[in-house]
CHARMM-style PDB file with segment names, atoms N, HN, CA, C and O in Angstrom:
ATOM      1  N   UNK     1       0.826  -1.192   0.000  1.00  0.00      PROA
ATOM      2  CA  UNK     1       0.000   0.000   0.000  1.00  0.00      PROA
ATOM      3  C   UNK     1       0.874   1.261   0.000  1.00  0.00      PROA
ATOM      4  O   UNK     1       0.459   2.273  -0.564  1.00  0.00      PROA
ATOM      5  N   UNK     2       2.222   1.239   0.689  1.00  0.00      PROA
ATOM      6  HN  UNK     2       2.559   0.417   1.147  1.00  0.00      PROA
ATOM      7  CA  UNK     2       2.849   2.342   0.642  1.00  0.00      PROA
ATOM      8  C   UNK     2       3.286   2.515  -0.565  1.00  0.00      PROA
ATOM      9  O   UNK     2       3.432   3.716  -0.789  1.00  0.00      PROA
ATOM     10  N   UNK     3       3.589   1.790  -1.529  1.00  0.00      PROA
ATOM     11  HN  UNK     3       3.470   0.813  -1.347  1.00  0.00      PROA
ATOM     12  CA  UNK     3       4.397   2.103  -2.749  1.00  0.00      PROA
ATOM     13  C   UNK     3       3.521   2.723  -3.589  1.00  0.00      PROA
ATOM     14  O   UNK     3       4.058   3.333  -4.514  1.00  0.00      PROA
ATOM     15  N   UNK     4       2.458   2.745  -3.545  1.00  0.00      PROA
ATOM     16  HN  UNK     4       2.022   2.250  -2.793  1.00  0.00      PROA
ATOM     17  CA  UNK     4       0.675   3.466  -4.131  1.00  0.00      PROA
ATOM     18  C   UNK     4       0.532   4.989  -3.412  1.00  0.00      PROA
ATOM     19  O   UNK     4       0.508   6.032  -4.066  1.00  0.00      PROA
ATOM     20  N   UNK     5       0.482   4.949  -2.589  1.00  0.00      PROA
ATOM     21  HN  UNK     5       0.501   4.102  -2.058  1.00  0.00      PROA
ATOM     22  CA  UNK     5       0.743   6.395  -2.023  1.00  0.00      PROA
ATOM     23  C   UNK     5       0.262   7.196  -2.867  1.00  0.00      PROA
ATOM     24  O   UNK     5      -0.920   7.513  -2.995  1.00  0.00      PROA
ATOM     25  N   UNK     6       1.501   7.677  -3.694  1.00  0.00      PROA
ATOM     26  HN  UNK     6       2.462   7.420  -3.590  1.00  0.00      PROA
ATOM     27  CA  UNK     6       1.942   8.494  -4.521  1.00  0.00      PROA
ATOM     28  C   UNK     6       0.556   8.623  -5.474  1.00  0.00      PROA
ATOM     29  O   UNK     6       0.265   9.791  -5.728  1.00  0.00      PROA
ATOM     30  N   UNK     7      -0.091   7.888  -5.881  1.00  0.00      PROA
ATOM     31  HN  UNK     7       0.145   6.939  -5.674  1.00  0.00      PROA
ATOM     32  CA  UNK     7      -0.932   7.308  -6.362  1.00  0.00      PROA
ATOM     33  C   UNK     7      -2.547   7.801  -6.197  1.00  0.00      PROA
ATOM     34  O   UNK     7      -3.445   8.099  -6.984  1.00  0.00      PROA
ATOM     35  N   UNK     8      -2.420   7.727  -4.873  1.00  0.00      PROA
ATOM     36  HN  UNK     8      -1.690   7.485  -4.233  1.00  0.00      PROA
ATOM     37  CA  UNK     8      -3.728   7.768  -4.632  1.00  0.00      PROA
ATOM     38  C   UNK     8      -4.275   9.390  -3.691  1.00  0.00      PROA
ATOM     39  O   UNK     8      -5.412   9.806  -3.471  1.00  0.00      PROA
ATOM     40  N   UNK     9      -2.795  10.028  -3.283  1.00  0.00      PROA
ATOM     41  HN  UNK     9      -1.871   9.689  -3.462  1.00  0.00      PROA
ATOM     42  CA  UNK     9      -2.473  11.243  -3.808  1.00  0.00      PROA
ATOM     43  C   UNK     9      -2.734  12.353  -4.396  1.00  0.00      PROA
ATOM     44  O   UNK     9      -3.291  13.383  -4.019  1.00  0.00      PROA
ATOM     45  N   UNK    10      -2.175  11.960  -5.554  1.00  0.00      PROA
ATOM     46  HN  UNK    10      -1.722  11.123  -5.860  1.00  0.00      PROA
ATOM     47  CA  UNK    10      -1.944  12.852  -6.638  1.00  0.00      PROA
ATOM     48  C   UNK    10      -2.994  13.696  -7.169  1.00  0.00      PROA
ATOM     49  O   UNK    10      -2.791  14.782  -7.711  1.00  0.00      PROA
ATOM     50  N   UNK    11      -4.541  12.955  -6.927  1.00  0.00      PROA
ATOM     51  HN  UNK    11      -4.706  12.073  -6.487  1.00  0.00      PROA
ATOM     52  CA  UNK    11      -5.265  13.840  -7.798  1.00  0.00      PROA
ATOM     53  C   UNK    11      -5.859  14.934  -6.932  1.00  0.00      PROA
ATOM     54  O   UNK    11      -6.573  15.840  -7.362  1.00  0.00      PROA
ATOM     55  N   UNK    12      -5.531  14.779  -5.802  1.00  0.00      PROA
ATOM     56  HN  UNK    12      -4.951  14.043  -5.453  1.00  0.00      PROA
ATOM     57  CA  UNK    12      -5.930  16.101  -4.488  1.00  0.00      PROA
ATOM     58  C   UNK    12      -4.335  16.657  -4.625  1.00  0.00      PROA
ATOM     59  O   UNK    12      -4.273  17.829  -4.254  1.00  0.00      PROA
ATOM     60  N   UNK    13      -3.467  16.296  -4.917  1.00  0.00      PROA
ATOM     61  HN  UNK    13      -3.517  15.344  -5.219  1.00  0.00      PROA
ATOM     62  CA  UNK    13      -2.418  17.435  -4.792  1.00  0.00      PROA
ATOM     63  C   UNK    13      -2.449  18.276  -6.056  1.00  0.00      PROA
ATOM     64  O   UNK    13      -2.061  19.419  -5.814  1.00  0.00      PROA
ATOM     65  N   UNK    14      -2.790  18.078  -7.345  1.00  0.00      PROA
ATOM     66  HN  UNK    14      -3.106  17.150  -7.541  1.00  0.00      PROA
ATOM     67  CA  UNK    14      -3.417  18.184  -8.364  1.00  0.00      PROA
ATOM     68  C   UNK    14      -4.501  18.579  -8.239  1.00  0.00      PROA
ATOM     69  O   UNK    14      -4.650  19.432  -9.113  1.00  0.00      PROA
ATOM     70  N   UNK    15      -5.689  18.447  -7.473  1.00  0.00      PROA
ATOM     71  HN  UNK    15      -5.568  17.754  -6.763  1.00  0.00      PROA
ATOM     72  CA  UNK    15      -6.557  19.518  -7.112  1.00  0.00      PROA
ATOM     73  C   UNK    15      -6.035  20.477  -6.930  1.00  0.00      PROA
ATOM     74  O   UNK    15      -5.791  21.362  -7.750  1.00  0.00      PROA
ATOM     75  N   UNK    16      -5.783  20.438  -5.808  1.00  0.00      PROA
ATOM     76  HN  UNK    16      -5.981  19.719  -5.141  1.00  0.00      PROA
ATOM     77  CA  UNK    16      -5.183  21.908  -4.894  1.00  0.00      PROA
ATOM     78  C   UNK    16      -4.480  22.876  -5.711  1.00  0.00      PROA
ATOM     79  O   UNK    16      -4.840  24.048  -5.820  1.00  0.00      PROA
ATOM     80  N   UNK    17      -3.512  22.386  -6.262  1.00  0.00      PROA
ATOM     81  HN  UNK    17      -3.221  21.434  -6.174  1.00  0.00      PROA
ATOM     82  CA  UNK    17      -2.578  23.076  -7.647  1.00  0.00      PROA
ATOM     83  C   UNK    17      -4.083  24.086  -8.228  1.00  0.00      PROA
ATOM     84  O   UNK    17      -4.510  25.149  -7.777  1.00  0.00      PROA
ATOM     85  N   UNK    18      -4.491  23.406  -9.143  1.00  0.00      PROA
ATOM     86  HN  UNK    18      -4.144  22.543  -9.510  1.00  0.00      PROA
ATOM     87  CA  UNK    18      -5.793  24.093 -10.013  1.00  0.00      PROA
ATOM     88  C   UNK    18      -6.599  25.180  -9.366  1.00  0.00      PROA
ATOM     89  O   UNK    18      -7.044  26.228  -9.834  1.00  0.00      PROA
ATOM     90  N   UNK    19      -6.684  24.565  -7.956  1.00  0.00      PROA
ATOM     91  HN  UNK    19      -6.323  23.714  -7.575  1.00  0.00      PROA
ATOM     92  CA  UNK    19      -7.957  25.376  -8.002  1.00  0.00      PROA
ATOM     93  C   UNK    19      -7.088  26.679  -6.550  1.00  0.00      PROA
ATOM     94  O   UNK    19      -7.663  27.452  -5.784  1.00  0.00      PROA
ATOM     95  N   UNK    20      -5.912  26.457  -6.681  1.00  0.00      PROA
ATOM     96  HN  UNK    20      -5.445  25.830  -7.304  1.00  0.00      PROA
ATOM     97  CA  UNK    20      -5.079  27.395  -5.532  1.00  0.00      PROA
ATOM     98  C   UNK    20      -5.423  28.748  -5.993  1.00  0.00      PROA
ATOM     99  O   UNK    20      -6.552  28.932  -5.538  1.00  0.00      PROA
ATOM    100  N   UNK    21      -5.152  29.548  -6.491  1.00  0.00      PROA
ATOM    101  HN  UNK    21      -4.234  29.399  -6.860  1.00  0.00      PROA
ATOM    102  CA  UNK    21      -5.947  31.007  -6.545  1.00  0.00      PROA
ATOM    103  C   UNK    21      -7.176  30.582  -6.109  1.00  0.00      PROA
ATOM    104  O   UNK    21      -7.209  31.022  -4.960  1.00  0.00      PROA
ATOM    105  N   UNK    22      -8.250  29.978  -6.314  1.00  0.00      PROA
ATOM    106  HN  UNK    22      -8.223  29.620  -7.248  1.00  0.00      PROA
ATOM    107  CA  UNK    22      -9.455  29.902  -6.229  1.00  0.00      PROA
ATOM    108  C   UNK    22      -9.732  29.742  -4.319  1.00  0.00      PROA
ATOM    109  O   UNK    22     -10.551  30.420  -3.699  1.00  0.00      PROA
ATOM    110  N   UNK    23      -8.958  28.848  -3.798  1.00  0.00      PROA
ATOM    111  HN  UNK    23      -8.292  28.297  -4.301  1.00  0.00      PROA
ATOM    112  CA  UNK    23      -8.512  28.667  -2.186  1.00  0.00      PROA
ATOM    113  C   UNK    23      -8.189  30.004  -1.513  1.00  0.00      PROA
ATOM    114  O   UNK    23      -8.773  30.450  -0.525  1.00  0.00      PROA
ATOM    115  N   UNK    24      -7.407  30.454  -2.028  1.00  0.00      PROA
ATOM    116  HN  UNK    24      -6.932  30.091  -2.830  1.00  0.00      PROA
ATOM    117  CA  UNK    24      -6.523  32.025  -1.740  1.00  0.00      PROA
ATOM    118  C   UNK    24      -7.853  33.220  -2.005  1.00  0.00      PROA
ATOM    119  O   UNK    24      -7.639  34.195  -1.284  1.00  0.00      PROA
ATOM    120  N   UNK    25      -8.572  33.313  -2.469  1.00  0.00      PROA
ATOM    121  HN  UNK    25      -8.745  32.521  -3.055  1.00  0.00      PROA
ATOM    122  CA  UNK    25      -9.454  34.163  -2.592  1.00  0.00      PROA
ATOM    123  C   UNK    25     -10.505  33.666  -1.291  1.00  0.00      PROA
ATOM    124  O   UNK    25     -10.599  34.511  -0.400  1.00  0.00      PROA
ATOM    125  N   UNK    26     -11.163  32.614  -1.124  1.00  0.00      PROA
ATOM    126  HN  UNK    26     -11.087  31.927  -1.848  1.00  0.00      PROA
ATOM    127  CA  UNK    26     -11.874  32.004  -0.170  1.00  0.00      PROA
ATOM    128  C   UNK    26     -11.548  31.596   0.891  1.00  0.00      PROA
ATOM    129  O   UNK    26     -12.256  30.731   1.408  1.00  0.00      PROA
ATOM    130  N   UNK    27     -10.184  32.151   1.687  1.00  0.00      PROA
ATOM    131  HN  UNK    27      -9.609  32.853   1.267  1.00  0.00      PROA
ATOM    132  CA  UNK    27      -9.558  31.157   2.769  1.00  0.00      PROA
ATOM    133  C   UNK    27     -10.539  31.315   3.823  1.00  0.00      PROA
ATOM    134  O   UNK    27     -10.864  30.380   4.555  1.00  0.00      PROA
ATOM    135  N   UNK    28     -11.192  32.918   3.940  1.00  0.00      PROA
ATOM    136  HN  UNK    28     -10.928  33.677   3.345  1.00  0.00      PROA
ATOM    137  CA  UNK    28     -11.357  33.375   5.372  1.00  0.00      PROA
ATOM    138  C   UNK    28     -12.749  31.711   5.233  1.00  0.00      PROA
ATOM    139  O   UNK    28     -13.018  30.693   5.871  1.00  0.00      PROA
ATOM    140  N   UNK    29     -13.138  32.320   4.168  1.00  0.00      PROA
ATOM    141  HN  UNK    29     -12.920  33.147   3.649  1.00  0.00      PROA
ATOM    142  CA  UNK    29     -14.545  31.425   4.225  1.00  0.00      PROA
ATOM    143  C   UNK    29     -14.666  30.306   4.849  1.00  0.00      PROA
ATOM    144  O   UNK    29     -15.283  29.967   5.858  1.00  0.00      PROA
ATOM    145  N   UNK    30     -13.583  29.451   3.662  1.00  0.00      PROA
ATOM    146  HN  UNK    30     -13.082  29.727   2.842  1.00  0.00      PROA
ATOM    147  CA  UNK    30     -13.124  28.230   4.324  1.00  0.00      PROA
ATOM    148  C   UNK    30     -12.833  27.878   5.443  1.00  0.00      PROA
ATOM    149  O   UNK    30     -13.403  27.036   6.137  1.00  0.00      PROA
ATOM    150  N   UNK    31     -11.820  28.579   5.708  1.00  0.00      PROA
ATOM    151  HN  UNK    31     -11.357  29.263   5.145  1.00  0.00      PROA
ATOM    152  CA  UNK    31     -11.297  28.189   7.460  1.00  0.00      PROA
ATOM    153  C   UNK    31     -12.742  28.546   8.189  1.00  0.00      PROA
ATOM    154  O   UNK    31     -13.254  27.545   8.691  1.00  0.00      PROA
ATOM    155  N   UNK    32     -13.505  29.765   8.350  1.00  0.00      PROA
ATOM    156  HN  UNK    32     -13.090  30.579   7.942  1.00  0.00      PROA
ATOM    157  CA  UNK    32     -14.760  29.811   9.095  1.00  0.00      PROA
ATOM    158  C   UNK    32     -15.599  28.471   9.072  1.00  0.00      PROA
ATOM    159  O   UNK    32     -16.102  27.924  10.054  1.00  0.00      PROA
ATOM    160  N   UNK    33     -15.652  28.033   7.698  1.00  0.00      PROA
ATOM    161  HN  UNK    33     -15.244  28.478   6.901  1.00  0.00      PROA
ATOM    162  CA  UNK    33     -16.838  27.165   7.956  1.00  0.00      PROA
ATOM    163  C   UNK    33     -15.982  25.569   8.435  1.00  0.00      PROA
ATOM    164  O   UNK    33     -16.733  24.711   8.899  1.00  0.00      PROA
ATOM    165  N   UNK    34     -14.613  25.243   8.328  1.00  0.00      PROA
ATOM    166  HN  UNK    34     -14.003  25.941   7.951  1.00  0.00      PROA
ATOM    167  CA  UNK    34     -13.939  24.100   8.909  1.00  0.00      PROA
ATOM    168  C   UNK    34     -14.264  24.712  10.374  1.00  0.00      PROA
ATOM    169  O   UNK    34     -15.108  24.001  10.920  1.00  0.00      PROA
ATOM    170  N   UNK    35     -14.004  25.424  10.903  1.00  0.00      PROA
ATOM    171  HN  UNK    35     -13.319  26.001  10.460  1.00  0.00      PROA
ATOM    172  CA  UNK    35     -13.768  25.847  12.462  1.00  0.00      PROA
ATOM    173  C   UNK    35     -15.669  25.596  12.721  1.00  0.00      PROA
ATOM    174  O   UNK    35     -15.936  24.563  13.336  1.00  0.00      PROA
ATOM    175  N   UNK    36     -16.402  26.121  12.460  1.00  0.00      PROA
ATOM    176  HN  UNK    36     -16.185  26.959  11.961  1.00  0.00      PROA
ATOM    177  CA  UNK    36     -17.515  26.461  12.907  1.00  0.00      PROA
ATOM    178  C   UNK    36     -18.202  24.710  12.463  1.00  0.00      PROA
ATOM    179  O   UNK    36     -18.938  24.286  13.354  1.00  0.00      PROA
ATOM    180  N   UNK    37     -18.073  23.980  11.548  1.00  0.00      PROA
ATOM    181  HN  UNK    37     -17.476  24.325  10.824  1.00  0.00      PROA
ATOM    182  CA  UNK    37     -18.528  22.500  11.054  1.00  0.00      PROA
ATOM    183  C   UNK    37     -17.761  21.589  12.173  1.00  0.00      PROA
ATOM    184  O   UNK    37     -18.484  20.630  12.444  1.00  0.00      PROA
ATOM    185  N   UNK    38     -16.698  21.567  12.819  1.00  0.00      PROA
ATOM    186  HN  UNK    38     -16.110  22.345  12.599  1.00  0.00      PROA
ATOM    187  CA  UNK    38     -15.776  21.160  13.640  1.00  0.00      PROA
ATOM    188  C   UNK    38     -16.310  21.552  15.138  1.00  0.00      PROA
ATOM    189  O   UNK    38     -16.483  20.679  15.988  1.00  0.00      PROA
ATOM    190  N   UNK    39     -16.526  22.772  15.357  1.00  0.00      PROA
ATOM    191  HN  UNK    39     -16.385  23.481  14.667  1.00  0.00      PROA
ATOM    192  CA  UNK    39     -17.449  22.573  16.595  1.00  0.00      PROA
ATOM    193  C   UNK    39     -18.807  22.080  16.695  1.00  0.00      PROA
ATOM    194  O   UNK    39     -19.362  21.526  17.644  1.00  0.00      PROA
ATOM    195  N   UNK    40     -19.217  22.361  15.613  1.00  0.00      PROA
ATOM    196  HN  UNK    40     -18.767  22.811  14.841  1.00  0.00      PROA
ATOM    197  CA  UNK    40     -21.005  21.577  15.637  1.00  0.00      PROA
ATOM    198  C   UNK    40     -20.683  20.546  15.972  1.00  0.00      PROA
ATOM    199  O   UNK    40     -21.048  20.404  17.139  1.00  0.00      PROA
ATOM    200  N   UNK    41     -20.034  19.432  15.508  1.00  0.00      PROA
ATOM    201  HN  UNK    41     -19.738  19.547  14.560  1.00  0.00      PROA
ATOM    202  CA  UNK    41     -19.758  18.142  15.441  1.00  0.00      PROA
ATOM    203  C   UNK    41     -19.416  17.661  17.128  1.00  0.00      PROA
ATOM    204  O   UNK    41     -19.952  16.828  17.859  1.00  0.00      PROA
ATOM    205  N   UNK    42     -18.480  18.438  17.293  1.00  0.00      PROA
ATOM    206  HN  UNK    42     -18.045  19.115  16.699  1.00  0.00      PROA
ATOM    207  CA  UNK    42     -18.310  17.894  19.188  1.00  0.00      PROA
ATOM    208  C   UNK    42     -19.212  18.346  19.208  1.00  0.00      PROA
ATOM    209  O   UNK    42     -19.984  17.389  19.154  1.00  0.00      PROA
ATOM    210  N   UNK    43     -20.076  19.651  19.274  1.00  0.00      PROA
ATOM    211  HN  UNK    43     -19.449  20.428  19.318  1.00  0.00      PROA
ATOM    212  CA  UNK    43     -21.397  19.764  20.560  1.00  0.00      PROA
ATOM    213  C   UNK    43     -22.180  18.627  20.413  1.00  0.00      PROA
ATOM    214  O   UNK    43     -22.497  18.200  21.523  1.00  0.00      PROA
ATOM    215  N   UNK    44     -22.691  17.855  19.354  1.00  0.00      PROA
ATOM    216  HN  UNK    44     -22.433  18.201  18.453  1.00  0.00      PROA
ATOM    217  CA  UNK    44     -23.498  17.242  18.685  1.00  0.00      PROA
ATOM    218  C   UNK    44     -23.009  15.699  19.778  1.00  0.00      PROA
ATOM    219  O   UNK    44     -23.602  15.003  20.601  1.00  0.00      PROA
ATOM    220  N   UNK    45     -21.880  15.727  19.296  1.00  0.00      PROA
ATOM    221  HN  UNK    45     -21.399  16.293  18.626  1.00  0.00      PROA
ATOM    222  CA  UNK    45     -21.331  14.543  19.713  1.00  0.00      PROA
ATOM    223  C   UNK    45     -21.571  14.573  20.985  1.00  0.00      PROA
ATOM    224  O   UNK    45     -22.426  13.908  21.570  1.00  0.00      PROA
ATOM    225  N   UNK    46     -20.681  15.492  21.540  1.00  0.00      PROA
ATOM    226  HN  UNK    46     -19.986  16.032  21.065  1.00  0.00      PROA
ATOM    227  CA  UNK    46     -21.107  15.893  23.242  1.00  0.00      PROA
ATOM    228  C   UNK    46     -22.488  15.694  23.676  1.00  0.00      PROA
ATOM    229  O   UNK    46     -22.663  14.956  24.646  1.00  0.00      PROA
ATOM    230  N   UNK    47     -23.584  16.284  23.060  1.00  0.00      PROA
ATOM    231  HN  UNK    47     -23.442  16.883  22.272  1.00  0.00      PROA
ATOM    232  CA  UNK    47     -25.119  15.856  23.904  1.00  0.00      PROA
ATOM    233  C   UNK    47     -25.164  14.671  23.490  1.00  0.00      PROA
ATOM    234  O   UNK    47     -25.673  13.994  24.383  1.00  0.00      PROA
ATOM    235  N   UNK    48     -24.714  13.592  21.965  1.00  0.00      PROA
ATOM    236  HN  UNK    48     -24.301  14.142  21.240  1.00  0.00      PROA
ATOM    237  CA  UNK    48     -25.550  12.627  21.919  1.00  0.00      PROA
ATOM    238  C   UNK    48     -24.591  11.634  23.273  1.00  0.00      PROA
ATOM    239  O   UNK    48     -25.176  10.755  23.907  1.00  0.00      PROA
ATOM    240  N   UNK    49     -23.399  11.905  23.477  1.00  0.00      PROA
ATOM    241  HN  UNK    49     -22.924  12.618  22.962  1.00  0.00      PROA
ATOM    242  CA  UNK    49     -22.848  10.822  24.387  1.00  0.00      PROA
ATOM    243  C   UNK    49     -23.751  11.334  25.645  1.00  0.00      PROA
ATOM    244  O   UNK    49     -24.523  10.474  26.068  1.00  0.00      PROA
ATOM    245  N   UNK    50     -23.779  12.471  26.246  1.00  0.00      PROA
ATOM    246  HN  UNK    50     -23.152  13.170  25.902  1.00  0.00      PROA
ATOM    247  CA  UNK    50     -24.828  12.773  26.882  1.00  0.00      PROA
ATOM    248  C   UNK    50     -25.970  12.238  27.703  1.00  0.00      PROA
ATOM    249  O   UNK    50     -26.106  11.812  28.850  1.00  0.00      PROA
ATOM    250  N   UNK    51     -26.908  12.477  26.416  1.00  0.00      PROA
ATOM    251  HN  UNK    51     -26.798  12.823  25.484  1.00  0.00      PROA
ATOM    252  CA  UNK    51     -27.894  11.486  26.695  1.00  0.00      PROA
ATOM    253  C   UNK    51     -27.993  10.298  26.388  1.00  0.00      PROA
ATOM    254  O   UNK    51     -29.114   9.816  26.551  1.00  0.00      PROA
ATOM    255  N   UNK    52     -26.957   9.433  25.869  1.00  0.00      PROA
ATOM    256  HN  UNK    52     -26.047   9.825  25.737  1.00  0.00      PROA
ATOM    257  CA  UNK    52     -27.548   8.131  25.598  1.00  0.00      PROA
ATOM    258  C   UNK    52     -26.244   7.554  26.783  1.00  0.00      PROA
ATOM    259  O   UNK    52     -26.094   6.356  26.542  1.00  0.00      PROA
ATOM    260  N   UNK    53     -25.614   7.839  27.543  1.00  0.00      PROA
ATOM    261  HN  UNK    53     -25.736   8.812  27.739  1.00  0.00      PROA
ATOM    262  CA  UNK    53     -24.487   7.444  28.473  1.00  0.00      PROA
ATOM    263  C   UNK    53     -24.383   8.054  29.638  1.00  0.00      PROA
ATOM    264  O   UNK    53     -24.103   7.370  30.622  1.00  0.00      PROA
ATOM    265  N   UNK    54     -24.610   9.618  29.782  1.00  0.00      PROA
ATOM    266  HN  UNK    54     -24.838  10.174  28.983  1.00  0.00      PROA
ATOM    267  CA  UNK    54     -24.443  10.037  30.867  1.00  0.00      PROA
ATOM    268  C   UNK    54     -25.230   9.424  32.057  1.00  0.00      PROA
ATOM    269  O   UNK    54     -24.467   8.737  32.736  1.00  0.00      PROA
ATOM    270  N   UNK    55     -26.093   9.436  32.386  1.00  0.00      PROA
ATOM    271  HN  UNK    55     -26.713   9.994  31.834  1.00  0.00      PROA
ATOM    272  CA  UNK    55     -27.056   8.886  32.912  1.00  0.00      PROA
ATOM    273  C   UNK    55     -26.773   8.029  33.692  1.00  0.00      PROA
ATOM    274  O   UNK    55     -26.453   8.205  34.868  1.00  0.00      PROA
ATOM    275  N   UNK    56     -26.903   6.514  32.841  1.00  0.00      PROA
ATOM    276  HN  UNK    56     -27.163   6.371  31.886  1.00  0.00      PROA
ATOM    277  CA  UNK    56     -26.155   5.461  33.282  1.00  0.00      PROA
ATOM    278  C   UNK    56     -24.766   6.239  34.234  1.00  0.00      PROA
ATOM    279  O   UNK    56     -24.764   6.480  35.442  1.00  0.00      PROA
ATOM    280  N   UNK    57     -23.711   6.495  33.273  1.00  0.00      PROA
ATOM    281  HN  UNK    57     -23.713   6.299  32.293  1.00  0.00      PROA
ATOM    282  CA  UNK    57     -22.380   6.497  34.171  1.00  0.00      PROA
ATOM    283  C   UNK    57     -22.482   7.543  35.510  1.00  0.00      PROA
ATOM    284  O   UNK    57     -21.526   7.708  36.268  1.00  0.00      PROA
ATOM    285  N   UNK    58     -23.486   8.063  35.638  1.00  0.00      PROA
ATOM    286  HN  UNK    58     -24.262   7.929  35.022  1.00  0.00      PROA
ATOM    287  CA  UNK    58     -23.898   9.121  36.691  1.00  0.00      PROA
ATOM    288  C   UNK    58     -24.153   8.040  37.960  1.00  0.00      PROA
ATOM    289  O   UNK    58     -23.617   8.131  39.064  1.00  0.00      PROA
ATOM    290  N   UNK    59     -25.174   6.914  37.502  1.00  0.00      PROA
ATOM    291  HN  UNK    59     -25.609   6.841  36.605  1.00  0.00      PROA
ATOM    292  CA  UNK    59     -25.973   6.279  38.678  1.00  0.00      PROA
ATOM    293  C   UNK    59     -25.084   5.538  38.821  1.00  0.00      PROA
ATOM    294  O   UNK    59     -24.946   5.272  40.015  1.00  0.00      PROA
ATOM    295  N   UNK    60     -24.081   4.838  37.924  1.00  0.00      PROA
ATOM    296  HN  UNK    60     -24.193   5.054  36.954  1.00  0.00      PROA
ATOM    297  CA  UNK    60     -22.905   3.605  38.810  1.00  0.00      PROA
ATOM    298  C   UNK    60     -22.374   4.238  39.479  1.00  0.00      PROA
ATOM    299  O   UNK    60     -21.982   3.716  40.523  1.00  0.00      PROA
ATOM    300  N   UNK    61     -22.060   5.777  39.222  1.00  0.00      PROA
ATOM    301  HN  UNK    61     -22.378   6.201  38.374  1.00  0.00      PROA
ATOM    302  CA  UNK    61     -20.668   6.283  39.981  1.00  0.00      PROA
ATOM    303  C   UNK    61     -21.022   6.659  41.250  1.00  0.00      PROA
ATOM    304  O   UNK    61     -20.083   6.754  42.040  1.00  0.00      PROA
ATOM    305  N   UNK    62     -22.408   6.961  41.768  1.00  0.00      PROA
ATOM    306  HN  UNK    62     -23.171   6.884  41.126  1.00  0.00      PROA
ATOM    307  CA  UNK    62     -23.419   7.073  42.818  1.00  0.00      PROA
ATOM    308  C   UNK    62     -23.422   5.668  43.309  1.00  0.00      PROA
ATOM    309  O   UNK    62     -23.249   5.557  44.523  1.00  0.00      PROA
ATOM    310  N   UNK    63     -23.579   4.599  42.644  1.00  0.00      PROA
ATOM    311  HN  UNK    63     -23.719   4.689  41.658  1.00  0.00      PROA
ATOM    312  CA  UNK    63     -23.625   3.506  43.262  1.00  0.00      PROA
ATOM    313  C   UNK    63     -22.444   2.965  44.103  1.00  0.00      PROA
ATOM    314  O   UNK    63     -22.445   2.490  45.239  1.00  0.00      PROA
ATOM    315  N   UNK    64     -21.316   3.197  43.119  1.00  0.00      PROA
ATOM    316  HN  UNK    64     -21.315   3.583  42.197  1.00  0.00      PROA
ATOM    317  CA  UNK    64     -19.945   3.265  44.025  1.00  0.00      PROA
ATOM    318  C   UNK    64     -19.402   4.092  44.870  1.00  0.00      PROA
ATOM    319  O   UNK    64     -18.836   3.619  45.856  1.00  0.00      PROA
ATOM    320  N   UNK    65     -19.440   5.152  44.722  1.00  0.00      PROA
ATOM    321  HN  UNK    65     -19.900   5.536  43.921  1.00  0.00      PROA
ATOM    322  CA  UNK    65     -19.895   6.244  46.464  1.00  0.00      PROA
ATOM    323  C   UNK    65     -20.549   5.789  47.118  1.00  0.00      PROA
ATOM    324  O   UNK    65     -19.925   5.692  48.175  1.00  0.00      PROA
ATOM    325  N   UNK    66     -21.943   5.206  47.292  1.00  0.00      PROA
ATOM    326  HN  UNK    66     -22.450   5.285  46.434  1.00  0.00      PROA
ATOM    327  CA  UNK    66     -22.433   4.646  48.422  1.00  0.00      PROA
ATOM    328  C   UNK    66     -21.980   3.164  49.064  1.00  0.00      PROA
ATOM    329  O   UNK    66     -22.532   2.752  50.084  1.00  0.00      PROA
ATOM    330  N   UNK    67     -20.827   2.321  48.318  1.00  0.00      PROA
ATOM    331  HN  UNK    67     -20.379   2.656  47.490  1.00  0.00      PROA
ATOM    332  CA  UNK    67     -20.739   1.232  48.938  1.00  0.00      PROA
ATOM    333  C   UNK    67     -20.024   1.357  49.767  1.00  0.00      PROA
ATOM    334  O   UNK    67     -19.881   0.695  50.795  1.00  0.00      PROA
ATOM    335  N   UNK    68     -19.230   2.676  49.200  1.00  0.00      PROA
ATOM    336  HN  UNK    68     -19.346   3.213  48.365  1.00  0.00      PROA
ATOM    337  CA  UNK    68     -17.921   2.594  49.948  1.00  0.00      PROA
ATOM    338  C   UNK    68     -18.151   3.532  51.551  1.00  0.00      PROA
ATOM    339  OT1 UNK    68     -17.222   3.619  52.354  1.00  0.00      PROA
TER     340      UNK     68
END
């Protein structure tokens, strides 16, 4: 697989080439919406572990405070 690399690559480094003025005009954009798509994702993530886990790991950890 490493000797492919190069390979599988190329056509995003070859993107990037083409469409680089086009990047350079849009960075602020870009970077805003990576930064701002990147936090949605943890908050998202964050409530769904949340509610489908917190809970539970709330009442064992209550359960093990009281044995002790």
């Amino acid at each position: 697989m490493i000797k492919h690399m190069l390979l599988l690559f190329a056509p995003i480094v070859v993107g990037t080439m083409v469409f680089f003025s086009w990047i350079g005009e849009q960075a602020v954009t870009i970077l805003v919406s990576l930064f701002a798509s990147t936090f949605g994702v943890l908050l998202v993530t964050g409530w769904t572990a949340k509610l489908f886990g917190g809970g539970r790991a709330r009442k064992e950890g209550n359960r093990r405070h009281d044995v002790r």
